[in-house]
C-alpha positions as CSV (number, residue, x, y, z in Angstrom):
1,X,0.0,0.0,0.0
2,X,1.3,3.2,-1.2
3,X,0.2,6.5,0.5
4,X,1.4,10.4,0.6
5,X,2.7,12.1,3.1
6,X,1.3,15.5,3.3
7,X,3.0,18.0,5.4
8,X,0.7,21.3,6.6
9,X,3.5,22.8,8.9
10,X,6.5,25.4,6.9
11,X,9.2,22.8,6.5
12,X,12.7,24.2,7.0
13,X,14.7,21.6,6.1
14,X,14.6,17.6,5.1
15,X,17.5,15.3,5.6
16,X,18.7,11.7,6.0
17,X,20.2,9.9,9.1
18,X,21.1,6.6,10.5
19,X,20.1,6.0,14.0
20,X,22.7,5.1,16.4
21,X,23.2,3.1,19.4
22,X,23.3,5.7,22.6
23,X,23.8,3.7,25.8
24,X,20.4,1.1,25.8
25,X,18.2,3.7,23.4
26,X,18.9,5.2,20.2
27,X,19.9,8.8,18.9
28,X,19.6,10.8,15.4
29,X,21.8,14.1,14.9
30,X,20.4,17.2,14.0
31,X,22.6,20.4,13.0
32,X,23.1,22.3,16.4
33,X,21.5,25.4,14.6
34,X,17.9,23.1,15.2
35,X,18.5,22.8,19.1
36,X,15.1,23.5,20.7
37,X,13.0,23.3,17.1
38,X,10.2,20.8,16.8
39,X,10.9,18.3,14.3
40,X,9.4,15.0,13.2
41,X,10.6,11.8,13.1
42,X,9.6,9.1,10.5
43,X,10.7,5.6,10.4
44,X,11.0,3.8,7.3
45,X,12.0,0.0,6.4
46,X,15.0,-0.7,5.3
């Protein structure tokens, strides 16, 4: 199943990241510039 995403909020910036191990959870880098922004996560498969 195929679906759009459709975004209604002014998007700044999109970018790509690995997750990485951080202690027993799991961490994704942002530019420090975005410290305290809201930003959305989405998972996808592999």
């Amino acid at each position: 199943m195929t679906e759009n995403l459709v975004l209604s909020e002014s998007v700044e910036i999109v970018y790509e990241k690995k997750i990485t191990p951080f202690g027993t959870s799991a961490k994704i880098d942002a530019p420090k510039k975005y410290r305290g922004w809201r930003a959305y996560v989405i998972i996808v498969k592999d």
